[in-house]
Backbone as a printed PyTorch tensor [residue, N CA C, xyz], in Angstrom:
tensor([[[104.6870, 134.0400, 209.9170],
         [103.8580, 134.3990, 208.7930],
         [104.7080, 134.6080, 207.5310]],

        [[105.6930, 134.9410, 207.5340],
         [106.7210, 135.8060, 206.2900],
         [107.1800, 133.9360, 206.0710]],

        [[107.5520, 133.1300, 207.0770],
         [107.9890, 131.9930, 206.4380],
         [107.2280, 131.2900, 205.3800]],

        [[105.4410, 131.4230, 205.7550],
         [104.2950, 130.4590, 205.2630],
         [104.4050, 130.6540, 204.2850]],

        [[104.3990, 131.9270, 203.7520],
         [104.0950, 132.8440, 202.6600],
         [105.8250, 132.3280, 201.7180]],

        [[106.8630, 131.8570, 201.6800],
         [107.6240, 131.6180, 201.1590],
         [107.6410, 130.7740, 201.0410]],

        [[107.2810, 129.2070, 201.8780],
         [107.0120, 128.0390, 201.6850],
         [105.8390, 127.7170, 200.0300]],

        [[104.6570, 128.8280, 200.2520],
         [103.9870, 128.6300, 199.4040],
         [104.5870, 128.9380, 197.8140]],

        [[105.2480, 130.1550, 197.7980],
         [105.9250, 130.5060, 196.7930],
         [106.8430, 129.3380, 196.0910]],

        [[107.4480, 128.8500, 196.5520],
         [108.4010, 127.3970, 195.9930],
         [107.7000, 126.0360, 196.0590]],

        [[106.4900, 126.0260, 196.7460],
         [106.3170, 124.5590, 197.1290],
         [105.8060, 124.2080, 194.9220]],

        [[106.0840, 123.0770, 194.9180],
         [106.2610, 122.5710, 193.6770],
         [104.6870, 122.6550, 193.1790]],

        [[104.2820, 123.0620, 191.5920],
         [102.9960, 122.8270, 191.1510],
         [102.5270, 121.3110, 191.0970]],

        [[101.4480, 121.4480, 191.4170],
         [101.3210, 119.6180, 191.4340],
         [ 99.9630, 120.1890, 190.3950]],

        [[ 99.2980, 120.9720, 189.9490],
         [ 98.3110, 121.3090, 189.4170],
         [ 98.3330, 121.0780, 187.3680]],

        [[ 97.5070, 120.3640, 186.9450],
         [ 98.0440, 119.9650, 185.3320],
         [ 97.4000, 121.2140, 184.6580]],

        [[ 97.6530, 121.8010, 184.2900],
         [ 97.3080, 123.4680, 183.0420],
         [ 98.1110, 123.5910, 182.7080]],

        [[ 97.9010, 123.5920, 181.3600],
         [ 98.5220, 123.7530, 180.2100],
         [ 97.6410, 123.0500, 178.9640]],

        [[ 98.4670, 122.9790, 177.9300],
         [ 98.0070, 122.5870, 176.1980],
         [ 98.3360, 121.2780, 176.6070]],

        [[ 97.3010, 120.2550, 176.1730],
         [ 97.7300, 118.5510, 175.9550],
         [ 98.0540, 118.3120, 174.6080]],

        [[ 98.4930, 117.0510, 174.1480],
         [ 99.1370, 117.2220, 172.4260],
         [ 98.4480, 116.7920, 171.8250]],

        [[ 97.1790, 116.8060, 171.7280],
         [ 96.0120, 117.0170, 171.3170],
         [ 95.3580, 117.8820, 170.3480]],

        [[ 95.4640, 118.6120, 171.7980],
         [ 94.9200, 120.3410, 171.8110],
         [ 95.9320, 121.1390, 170.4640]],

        [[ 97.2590, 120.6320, 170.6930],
         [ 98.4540, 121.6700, 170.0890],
         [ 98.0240, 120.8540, 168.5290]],

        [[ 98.1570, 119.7510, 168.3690],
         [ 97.8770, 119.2870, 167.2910],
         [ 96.4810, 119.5200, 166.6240]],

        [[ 95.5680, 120.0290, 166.9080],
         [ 94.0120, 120.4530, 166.7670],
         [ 94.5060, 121.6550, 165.8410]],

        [[ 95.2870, 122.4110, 166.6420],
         [ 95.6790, 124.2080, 166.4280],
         [ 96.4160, 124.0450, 165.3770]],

        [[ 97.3450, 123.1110, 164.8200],
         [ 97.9010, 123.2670, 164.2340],
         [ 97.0490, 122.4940, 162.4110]],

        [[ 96.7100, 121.9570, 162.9100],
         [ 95.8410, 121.5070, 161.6020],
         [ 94.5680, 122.6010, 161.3160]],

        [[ 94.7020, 123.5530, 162.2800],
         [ 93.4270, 124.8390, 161.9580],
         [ 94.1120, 125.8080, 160.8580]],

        [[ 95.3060, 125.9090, 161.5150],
         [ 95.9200, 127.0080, 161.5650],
         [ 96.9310, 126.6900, 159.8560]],

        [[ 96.9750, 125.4330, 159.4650],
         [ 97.7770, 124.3510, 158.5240],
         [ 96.7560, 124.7030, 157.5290]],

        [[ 94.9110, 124.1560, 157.7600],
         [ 93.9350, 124.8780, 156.6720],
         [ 93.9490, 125.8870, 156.3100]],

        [[ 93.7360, 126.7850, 157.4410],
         [ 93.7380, 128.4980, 157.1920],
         [ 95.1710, 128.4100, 156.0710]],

        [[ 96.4470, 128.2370, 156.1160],
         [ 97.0910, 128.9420, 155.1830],
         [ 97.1230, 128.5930, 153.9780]],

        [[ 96.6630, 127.0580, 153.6810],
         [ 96.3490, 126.4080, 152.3610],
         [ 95.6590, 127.2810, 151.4710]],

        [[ 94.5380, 127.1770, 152.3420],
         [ 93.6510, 128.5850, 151.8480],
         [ 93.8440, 129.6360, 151.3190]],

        [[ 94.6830, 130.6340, 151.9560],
         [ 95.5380, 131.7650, 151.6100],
         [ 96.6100, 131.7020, 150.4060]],

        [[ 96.9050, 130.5090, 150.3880],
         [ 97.7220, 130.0300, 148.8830],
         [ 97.1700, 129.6630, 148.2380]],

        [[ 95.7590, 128.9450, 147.7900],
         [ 95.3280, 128.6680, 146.8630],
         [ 94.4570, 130.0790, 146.7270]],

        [[ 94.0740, 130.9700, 147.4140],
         [ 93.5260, 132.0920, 146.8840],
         [ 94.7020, 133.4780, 146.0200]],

        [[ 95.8190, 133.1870, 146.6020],
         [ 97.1470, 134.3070, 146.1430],
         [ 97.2880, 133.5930, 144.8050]],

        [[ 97.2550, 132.2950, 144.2950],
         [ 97.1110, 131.4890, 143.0080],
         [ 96.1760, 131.6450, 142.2630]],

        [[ 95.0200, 131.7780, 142.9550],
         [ 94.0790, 131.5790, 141.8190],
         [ 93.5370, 133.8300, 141.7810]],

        [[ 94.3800, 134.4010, 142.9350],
         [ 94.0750, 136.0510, 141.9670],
         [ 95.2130, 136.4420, 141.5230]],

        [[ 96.6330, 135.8970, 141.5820],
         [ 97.7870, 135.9360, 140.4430],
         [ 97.3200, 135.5550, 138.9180]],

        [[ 96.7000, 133.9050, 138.8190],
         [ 95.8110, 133.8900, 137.5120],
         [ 95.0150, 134.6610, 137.2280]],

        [[ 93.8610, 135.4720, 137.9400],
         [ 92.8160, 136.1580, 137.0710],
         [ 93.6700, 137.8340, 137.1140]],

        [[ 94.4640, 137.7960, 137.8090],
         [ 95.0550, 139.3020, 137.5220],
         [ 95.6320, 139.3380, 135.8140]],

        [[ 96.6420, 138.0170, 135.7010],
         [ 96.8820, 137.8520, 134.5230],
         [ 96.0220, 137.6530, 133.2850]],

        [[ 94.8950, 137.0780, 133.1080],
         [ 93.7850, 137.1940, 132.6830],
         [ 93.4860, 138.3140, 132.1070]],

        [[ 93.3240, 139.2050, 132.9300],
         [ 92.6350, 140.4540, 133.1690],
         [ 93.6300, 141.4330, 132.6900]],

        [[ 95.1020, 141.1760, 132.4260],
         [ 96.2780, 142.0780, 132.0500],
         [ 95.8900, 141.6660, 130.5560]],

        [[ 95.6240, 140.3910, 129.9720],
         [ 95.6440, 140.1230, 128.4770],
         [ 94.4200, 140.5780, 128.1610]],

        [[ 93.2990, 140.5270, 128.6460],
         [ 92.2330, 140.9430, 127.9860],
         [ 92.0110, 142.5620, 128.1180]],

        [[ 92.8090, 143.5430, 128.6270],
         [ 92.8160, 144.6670, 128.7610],
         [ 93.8840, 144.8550, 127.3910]],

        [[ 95.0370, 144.2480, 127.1530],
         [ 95.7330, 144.2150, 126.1720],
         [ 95.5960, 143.6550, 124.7570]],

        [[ 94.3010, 142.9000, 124.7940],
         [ 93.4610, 142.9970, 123.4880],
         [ 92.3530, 143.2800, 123.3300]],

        [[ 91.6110, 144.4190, 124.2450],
         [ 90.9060, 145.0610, 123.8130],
         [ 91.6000, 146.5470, 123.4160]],

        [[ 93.1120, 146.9640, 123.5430],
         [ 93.7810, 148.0890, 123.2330],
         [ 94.5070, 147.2110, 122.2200]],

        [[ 94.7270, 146.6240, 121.7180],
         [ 95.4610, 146.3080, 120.6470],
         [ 94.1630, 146.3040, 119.7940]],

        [[ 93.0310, 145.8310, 119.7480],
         [ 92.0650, 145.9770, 118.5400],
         [ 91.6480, 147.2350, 118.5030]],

        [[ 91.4840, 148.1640, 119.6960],
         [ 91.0820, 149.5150, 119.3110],
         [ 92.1330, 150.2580, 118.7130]],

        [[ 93.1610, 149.8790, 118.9010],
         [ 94.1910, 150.4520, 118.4560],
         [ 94.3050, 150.3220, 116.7630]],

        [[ 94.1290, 148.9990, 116.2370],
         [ 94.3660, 148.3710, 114.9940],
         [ 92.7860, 149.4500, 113.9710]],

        [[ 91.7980, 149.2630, 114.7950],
         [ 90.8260, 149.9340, 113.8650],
         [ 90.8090, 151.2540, 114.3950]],

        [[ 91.5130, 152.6050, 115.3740],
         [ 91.8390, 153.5010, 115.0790],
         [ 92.4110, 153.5460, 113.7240]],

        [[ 93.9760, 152.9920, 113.7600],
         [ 94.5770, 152.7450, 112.3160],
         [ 93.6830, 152.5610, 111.2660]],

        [[ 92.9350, 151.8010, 111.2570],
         [ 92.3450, 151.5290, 109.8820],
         [ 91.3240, 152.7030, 109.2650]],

        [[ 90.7960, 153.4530, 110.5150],
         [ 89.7190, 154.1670, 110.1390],
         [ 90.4170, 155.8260, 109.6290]],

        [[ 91.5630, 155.6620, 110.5350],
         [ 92.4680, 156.9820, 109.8620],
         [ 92.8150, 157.0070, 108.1000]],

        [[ 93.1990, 155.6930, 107.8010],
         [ 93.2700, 155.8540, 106.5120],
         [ 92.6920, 155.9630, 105.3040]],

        [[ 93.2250, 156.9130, 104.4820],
         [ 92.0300, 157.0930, 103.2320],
         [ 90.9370, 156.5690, 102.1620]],

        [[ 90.3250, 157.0900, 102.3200],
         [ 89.0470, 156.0310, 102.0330],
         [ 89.1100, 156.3110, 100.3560]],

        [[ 89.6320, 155.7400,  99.5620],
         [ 89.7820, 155.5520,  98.1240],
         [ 89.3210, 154.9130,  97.4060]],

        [[ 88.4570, 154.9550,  96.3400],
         [ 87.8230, 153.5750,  95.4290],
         [ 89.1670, 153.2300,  93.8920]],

        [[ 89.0610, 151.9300,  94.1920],
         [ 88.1380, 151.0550,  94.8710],
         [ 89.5520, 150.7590,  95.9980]],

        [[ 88.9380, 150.1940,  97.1220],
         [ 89.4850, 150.0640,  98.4840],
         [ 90.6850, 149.1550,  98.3670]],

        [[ 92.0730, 149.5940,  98.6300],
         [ 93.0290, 148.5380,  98.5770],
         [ 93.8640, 149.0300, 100.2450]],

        [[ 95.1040, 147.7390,  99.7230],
         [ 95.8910, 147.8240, 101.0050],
         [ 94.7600, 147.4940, 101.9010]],

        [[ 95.1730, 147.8270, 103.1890],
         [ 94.7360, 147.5280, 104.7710],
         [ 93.0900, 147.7230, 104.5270]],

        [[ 93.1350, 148.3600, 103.8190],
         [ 91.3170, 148.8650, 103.6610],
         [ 90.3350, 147.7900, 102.4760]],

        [[ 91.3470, 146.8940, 101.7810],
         [ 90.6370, 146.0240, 100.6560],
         [ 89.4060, 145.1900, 101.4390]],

        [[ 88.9800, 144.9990, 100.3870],
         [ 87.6730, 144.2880, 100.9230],
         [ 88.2720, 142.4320, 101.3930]],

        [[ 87.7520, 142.0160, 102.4030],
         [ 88.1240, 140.9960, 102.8770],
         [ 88.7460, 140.7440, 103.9430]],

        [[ 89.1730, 139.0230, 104.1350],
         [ 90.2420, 139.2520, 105.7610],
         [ 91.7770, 139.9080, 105.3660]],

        [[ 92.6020, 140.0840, 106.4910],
         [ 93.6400, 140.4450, 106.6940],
         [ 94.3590, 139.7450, 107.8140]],

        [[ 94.9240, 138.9910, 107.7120],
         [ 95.9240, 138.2790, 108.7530],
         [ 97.8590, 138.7020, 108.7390]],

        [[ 98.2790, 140.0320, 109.1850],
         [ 99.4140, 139.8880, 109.3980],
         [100.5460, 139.0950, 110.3710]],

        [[101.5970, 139.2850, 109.4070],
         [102.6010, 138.3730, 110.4040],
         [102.8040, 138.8500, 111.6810]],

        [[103.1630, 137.9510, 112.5000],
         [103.1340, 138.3170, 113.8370],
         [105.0220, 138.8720, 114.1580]],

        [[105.2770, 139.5900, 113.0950],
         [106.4740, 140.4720, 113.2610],
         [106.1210, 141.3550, 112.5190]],

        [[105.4690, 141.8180, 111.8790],
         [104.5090, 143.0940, 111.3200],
         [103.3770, 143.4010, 111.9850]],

        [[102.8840, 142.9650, 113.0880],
         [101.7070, 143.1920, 113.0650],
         [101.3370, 144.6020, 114.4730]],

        [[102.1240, 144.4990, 114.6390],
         [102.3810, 145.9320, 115.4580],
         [101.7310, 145.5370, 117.1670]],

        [[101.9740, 144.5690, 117.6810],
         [101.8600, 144.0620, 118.8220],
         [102.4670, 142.8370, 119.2970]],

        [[102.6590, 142.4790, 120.8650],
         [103.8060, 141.7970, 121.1550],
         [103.0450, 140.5560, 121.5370]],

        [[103.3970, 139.8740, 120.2680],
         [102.4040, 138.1650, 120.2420],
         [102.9230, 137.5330, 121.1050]],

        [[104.2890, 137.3520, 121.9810],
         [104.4730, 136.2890, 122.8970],
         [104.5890, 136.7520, 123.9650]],

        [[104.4810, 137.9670, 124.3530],
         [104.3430, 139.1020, 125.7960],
         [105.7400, 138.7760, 126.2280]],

        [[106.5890, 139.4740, 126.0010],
         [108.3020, 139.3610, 126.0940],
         [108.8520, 141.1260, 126.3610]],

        [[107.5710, 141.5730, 126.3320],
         [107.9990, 142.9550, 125.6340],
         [108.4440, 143.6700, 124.5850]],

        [[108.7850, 142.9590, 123.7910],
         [109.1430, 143.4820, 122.0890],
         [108.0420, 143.4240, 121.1750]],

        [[107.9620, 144.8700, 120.7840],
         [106.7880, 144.4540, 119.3080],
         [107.5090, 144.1710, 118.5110]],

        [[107.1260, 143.0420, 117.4800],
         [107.7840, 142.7990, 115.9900],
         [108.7930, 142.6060, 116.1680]],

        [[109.4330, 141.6850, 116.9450],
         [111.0770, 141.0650, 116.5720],
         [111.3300, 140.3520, 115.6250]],

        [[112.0010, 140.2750, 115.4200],
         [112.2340, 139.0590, 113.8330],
         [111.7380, 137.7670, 114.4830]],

        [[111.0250, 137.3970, 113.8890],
         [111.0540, 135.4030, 114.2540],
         [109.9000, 135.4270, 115.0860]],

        [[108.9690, 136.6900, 115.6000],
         [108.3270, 136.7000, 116.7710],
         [107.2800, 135.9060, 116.6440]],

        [[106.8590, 134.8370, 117.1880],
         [105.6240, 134.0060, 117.0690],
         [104.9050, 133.8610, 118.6660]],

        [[104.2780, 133.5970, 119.0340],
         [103.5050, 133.6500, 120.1980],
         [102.2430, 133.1440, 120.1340]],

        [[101.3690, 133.3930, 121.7240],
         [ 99.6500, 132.8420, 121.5680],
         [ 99.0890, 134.1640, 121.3840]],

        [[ 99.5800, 135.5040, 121.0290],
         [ 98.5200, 136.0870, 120.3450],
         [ 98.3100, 136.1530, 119.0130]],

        [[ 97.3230, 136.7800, 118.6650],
         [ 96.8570, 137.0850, 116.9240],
         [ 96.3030, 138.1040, 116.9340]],

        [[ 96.2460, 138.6820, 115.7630],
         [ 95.3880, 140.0360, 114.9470],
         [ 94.7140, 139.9370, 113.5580]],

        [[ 93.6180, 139.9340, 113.2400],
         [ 92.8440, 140.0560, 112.5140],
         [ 91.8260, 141.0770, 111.9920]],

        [[ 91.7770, 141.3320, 111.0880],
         [ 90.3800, 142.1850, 110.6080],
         [ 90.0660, 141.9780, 108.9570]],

        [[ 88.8710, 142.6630, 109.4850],
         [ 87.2650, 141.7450, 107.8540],
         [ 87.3910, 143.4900, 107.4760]],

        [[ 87.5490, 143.3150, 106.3120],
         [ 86.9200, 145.2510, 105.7400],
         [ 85.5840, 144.2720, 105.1880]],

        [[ 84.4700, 144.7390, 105.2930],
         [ 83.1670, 144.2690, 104.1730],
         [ 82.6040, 145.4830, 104.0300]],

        [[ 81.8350, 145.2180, 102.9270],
         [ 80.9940, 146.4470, 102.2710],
         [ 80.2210, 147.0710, 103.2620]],

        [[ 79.8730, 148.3750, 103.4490],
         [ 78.4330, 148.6340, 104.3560],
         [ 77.3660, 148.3760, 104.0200]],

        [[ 76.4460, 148.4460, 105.1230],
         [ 74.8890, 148.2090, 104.9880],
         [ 74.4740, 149.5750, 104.5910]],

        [[ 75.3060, 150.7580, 104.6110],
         [ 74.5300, 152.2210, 103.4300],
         [ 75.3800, 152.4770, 102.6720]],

        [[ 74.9580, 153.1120, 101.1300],
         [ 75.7890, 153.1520, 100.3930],
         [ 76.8550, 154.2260, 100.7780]],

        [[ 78.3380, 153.6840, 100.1230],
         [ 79.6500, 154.8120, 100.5540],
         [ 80.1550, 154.4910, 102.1140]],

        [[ 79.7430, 153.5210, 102.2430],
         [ 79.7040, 152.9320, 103.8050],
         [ 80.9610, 151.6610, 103.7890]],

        [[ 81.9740, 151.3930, 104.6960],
         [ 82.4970, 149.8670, 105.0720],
         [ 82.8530, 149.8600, 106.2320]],

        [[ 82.7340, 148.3680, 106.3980],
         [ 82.5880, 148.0250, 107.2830],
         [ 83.6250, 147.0690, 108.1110]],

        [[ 84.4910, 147.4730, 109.5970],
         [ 85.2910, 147.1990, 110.0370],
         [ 85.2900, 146.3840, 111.0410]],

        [[ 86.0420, 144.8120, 110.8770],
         [ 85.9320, 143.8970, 112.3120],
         [ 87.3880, 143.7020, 112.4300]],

        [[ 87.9040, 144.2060, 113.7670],
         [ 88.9870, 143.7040, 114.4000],
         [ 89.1360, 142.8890, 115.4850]],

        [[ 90.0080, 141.5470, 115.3170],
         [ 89.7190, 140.5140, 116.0970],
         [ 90.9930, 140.2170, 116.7710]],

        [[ 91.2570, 140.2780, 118.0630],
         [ 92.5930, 140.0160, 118.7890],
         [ 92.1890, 137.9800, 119.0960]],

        [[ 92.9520, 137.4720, 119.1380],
         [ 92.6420, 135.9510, 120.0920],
         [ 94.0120, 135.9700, 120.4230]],

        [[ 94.3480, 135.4130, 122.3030],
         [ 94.8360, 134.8030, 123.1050],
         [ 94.5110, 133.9350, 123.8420]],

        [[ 95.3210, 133.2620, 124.4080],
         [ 95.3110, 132.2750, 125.3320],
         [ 95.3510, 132.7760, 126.6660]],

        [[ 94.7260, 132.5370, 127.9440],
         [ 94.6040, 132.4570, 129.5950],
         [ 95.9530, 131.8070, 129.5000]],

        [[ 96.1880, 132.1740, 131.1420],
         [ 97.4460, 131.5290, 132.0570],
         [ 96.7610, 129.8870, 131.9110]],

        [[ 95.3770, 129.7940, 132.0480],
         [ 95.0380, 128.1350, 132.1420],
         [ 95.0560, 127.3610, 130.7280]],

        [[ 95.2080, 128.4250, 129.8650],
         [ 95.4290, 127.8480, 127.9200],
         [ 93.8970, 127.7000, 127.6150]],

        [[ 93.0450, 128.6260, 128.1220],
         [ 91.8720, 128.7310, 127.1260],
         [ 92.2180, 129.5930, 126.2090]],

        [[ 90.9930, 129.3550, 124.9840],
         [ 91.9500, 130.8370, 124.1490],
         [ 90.4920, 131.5590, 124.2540]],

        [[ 90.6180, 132.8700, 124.2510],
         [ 89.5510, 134.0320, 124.2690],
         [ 90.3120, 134.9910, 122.7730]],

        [[ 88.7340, 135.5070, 122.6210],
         [ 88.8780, 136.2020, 121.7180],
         [ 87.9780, 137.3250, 121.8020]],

        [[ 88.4220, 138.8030, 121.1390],
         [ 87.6160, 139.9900, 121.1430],
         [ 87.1330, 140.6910, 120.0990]],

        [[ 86.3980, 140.9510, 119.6040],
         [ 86.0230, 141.9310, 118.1600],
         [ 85.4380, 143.0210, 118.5300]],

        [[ 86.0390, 143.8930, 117.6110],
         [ 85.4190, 144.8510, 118.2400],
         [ 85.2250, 145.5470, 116.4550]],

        [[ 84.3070, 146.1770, 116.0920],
         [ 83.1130, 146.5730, 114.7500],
         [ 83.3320, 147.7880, 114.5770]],

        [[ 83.2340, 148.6000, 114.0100],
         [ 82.7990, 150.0330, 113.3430],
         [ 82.2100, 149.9720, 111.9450]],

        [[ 82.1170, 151.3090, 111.6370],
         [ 81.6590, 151.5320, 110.3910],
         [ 82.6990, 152.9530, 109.7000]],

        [[ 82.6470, 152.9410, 108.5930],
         [ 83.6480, 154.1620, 107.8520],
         [ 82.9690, 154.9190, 106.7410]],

        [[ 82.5260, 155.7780, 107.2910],
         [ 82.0560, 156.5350, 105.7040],
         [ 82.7340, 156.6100, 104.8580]],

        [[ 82.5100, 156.9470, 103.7720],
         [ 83.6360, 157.7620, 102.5780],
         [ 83.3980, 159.2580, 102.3630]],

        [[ 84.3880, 160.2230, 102.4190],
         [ 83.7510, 161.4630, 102.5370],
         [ 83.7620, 162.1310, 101.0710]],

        [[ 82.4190, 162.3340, 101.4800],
         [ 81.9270, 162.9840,  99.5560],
         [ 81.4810, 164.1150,  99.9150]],

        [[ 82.2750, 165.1830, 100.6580],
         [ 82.2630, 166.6760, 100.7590],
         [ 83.1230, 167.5570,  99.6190]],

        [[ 82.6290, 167.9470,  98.8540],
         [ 83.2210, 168.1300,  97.5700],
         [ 84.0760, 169.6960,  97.4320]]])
């Protein structure tokens, strides 16, 4: 009995189980989609993260620009930063980092952002009226743009 039982243990598999190269090649073209996948999705939320970093950074660069504007004194008749009309500074004055390098205002600094703002008269009298406009470009080179409006009394508390 102890012999049978050892005969069986060594006698050779004649039985076919296992993966055919088929099968392995099936798995591997599953498994080849699945990660395509996973890279074109890590690509396309690296782009909208970036996206989403510039348009957070010009909607704080325009709130930022008409904080500024609304701090300053409201004088007749309206000059400097407050004159009636557009305003387009240089993009080394303009107090934000037009080519995203990290430097505001370096000498020479040119880039895909911009800054803009409209002073116009108000719709009540002693009233004007403030549009600040950031435009950039997407990682894909659309360009977007943001405005953002107020209004400024003049204070006639005497």
């Amino acid at each position: 009995m102890i012999g049978n039982n050892a005969n069986k243990k060594f006698k050779k598999r004649t039985d076919n189980r296992g993966y055919t190269l088929i099968e392995v090649m099936i798995a591997m073209v599953i498994l080849l989609v699945g990660m395509l996948s996973v890279a074109a999705m890590q690509t396309k939320s690296t782009n909208s993260n970036t996206s989403a970093n510039r348009s957070t950074r010009g909607f704080v660069w325009c709130s930022d620009r008409l904080e500024r504007l609304k701090s300053l004194p409201y004088t007749e008749p309206l000059s400097g930063d407050l004159a009636l009309g557009n305003h387009t500074p240089a993009p080394d004055t303009d107090g934000i980092d037009n080519d995203y390098d990290g430097r505001i205002d370096e000498a020479g600094e040119s880039g895909t952002v911009s800054l803009r703002w409209t002073i116009s008269n108000g719709a009540v009298a002693n009233t004007i009226g403030i549009a600040v406009t950031a435009t950039w470009q997407t990682p894909l080179g659309e360009q977007k743009t943001l405005t953002l409006t107020s209004v400024r009394a003049r204070d006639l508390s005497f």
